[in-house]
C-alpha positions, 0 to 999 in steps of 0.5 A, a space after each residue: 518476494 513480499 506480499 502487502 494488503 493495500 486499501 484503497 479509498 476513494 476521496 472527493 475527486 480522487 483515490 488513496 491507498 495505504 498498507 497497514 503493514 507499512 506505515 506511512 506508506 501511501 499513494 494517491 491517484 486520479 482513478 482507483 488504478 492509478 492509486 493502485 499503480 502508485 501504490 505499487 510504486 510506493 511500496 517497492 521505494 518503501 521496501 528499498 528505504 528499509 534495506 538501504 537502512 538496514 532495517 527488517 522488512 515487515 511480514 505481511 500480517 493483514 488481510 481482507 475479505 468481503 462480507 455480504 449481508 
């Protein structure tokens, strides 16, 4: 099992995510769940496009916090 930040953005009429441990893994979607949902989605294809090529599945580095001022 790996474990992968994902952020999520909202645009102008919809939702993006990305993870920065995974570059050029992105998803978008209509409301900020179906962005997650893709997201999902995206990364478990990512992951299964590294392993068919042979090449190491990166380490979950980032993380994230809230910080309230």
């Amino acid at each position: 099992m790996f474990r992968f930040l994902i952020v999520i953005e909202k645009g102008d009429g919809n939702y993006s995510a990305y993870s920065p441990d995974l570059p050029g893994c992105a998803a978008t979607g209509k409301t900020r769940e179906e962005a997650e949902k893709n997201m999902h989605e995206a990364i478990a294809f990512h992951i299964d496009g590294l392993k068919e090529d042979g090449l190491p599945i990166p380490e979950g580095k980032f993380s994230a916090s809230w910080v309230l001022v």
